[in-house]
One Martini backbone bead per residue (centre of mass of N, CA, C, O) as a GRO file, in nm:
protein
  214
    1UNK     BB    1  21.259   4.685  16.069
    2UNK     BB    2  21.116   4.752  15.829
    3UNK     BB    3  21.237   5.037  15.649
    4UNK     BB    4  21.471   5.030  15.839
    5UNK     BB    5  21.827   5.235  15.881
    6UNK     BB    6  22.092   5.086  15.964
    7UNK     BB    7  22.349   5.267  16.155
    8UNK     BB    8  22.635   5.265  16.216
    9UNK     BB    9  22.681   5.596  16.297
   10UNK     BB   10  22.506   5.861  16.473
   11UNK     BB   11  22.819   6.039  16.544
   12UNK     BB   12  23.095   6.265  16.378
   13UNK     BB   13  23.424   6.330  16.481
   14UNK     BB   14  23.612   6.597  16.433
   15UNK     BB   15  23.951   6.692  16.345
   16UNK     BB   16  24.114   6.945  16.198
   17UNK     BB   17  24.450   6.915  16.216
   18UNK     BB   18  24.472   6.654  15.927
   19UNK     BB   19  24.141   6.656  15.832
   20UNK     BB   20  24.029   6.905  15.749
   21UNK     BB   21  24.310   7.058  15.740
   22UNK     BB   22  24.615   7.207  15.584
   23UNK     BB   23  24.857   7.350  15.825
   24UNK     BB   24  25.117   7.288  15.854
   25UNK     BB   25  25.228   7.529  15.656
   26UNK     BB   26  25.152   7.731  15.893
   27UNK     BB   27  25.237   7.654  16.135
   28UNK     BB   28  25.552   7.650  16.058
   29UNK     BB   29  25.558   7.992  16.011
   30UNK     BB   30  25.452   8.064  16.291
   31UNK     BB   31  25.676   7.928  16.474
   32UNK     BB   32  25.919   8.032  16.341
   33UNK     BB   33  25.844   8.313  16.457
   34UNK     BB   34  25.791   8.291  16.778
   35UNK     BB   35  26.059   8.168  16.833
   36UNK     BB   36  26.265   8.352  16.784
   37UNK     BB   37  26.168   8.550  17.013
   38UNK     BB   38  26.338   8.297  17.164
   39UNK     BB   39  26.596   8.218  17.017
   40UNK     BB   40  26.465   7.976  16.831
   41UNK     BB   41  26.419   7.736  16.638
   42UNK     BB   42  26.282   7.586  16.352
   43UNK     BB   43  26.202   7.259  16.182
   44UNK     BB   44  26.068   7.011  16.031
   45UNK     BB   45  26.102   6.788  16.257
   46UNK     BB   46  25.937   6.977  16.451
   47UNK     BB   47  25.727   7.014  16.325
   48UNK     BB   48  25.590   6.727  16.286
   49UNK     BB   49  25.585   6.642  16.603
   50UNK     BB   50  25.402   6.949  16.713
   51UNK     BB   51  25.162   6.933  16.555
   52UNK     BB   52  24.963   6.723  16.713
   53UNK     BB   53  25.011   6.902  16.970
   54UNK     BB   54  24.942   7.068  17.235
   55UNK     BB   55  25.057   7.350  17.311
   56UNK     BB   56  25.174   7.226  17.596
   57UNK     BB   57  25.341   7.006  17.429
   58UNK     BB   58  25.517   7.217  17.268
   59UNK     BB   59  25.650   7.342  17.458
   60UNK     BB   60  25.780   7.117  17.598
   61UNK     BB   61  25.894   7.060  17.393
   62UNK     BB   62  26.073   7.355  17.316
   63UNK     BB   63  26.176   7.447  17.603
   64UNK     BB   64  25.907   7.617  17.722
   65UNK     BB   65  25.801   7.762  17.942
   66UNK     BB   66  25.489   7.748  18.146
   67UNK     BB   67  25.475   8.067  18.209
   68UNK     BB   68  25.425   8.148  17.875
   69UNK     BB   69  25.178   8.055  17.768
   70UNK     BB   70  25.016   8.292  17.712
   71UNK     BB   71  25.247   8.469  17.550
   72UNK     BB   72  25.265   8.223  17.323
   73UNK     BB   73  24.987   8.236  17.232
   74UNK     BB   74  24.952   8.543  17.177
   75UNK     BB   75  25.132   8.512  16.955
   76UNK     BB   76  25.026   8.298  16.759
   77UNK     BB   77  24.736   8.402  16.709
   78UNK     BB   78  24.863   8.670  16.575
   79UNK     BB   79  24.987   8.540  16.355
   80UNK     BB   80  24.828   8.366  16.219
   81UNK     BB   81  24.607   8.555  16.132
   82UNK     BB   82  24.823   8.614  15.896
   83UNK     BB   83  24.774   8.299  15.757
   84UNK     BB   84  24.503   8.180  15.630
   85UNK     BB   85  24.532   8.156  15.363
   86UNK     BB   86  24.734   7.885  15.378
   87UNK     BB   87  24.469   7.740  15.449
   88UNK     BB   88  24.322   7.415  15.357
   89UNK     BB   89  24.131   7.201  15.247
   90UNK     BB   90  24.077   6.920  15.180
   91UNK     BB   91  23.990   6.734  14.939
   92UNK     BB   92  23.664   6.623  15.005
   93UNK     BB   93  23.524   6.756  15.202
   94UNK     BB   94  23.258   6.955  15.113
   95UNK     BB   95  23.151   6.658  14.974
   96UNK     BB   96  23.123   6.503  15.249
   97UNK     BB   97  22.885   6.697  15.410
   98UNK     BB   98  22.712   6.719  15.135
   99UNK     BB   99  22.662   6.373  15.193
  100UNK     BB  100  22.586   6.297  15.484
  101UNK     BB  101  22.371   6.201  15.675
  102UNK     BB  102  22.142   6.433  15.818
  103UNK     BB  103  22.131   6.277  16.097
  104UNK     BB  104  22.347   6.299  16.177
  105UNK     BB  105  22.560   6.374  16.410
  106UNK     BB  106  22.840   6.682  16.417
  107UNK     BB  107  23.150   6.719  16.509
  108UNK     BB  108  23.418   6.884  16.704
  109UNK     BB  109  23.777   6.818  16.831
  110UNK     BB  110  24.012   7.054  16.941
  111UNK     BB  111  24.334   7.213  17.010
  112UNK     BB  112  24.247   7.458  16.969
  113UNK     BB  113  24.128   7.770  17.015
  114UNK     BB  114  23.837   7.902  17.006
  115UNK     BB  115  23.936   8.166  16.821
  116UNK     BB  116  24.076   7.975  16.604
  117UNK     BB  117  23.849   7.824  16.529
  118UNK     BB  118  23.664   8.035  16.425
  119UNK     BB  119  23.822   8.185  16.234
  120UNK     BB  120  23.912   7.948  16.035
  121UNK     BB  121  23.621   7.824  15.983
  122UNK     BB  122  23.406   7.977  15.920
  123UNK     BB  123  23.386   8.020  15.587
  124UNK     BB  124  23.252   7.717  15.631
  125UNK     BB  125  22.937   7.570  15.563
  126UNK     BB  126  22.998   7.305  15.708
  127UNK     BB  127  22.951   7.459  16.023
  128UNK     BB  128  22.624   7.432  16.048
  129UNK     BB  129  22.625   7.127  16.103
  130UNK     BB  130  22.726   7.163  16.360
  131UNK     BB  131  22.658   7.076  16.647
  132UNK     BB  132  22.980   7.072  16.790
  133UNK     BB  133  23.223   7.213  16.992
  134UNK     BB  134  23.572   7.138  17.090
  135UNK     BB  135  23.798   7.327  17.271
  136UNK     BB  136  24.028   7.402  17.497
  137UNK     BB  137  23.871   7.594  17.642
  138UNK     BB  138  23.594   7.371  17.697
  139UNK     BB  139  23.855   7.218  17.906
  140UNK     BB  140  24.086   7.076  18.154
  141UNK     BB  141  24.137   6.905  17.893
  142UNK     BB  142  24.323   6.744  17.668
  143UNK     BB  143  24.433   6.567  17.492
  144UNK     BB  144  24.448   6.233  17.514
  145UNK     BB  145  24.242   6.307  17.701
  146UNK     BB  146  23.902   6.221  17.684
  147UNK     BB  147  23.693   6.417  17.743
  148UNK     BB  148  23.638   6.629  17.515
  149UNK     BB  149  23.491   6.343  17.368
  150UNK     BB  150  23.271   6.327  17.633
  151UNK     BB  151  23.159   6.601  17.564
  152UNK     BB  152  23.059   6.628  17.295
  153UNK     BB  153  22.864   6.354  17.326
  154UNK     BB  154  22.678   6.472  17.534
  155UNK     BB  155  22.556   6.717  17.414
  156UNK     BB  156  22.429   6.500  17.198
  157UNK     BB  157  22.340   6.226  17.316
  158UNK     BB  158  22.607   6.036  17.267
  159UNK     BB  159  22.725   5.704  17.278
  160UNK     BB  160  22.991   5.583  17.217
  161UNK     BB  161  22.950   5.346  17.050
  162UNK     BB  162  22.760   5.560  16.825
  163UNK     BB  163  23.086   5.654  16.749
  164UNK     BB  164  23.331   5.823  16.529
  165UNK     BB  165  23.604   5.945  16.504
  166UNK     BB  166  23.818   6.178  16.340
  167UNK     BB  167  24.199   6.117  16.275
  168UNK     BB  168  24.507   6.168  16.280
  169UNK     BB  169  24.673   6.088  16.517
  170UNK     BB  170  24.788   5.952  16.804
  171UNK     BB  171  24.660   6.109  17.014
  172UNK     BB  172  24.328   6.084  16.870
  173UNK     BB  173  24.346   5.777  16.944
  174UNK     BB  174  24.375   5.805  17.225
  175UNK     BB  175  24.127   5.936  17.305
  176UNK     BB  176  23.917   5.750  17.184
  177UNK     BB  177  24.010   5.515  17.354
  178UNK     BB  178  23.973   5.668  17.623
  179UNK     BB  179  23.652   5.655  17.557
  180UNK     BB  180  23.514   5.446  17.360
  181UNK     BB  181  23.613   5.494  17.055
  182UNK     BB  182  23.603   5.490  16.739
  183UNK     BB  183  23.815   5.485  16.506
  184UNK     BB  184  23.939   5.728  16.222
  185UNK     BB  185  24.171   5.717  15.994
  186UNK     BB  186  24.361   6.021  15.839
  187UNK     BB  187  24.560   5.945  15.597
  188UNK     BB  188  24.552   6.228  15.441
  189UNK     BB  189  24.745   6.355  15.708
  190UNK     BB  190  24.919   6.192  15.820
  191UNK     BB  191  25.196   6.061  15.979
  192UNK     BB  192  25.436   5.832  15.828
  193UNK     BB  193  25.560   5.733  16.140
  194UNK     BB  194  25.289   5.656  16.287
  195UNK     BB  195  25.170   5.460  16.518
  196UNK     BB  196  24.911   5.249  16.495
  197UNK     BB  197  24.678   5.046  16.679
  198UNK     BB  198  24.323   5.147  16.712
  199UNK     BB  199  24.142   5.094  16.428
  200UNK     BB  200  23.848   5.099  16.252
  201UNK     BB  201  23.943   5.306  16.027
  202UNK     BB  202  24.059   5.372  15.713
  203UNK     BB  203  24.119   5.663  15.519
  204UNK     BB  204  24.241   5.795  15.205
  205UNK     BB  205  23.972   5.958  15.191
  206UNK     BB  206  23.697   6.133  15.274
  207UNK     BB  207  23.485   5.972  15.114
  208UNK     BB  208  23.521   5.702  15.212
  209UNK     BB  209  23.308   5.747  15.483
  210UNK     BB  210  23.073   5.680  15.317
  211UNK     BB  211  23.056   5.380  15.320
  212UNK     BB  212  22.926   5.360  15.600
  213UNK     BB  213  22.622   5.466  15.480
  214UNK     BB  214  22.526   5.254  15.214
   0.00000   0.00000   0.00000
């Protein structure tokens, strides 16, 4: 029809931890604060591993009994709380979301909790945004199964095909995938050791996302 926009997606889902923020260096220092107290190392090498895995994925990848999860999760973030100074936008966050087309949907899907989404995310006004936010207290399943992704979309009453999650991690894209959602990897976070196999786009930097609706 003359006249009418027709845009790729109506819809941008975004990963927090690696896309939107740049956590792992507080990460790193808060796990290994939180570890020591069950008298386990954490390196740099568990660092990498374990940043993009949900909580439960990452206590069993370092050892943490499964009945532990309540006490090691309130251990965690308890600590992180003093150290959300560490954590920062990637550059051109602040500036893709000032520039991204208004009618766009746009919402969160991440495995942290809510409380610690709410307290990290707060300060930043692109979150006035975010028509939906889910964290793992909000499904009974965490990435890369894909409900959390698949209830996202449904909130806002969008189908996955005319959606786009966007997220740094091989999880991410697994989620995307079992939505059938297509994938944009923020190559600015992601770990470069990772094999990535089902992207429909990839980003260098945040404002690159603009390209798609220009």
């Amino acid at each position: 029809m003359e006249g009418t926009i027709i845009m790729t997606y109506q819809a941008l889902m975004f990963d927090i931890d690696g896309t939107l923020t740049n956590s792992q260096p507080a990460y790193t220092t808060v796990m290994r604060e939180v570890l020591a107290t069950y008298g386990k190392p954490f390196n740099a090498a568990q660092a990498q591993k374990t940043f993009p895995m949900a909580a439960e994925q990452a206590m069993a990848e370092l050892g943490i009994a499964p009945n532990e999860f309540d006490h090691f999760q309130a251990q965690y973030e308890d600590t992180m709380a003093s150290h959300y100074d560490q954590i920062e936008l990637y550059p051109g966050i602040t500036s893709l979301f000032e520039q991204l087309p208004s009618e766009l949907r746009l919402g969160i899907v991440t495995s942290q909790r809510r409380n610690e989404l709410e307290s990290g995310m707060r300060p930043y006004p692109f979150m006035m945004r975010m028509a939906v936010t889910i964290s793992a207290d909000d499904t009974p399943k965490r990435k890369p199964d894909p409900l959390p992704l698949l209830t996202a979309l449904e909130k806002v009453n969008m189908a996955p095909q005319n959606a786009l999650f966007i997220g740094d991690s091989v999880s991410d894209e697994q989620t995307a995938r079992a939505a059938n959602v297509d994938f944009g990897l923020a190559a600015w976070g992601m770990d470069p050791n990772a094999s990535h196999q089902t992207v429909a786009h990839r980003f260098e930097k945040p404002l690159d996302i603009l390209a798609l609706f220009e």
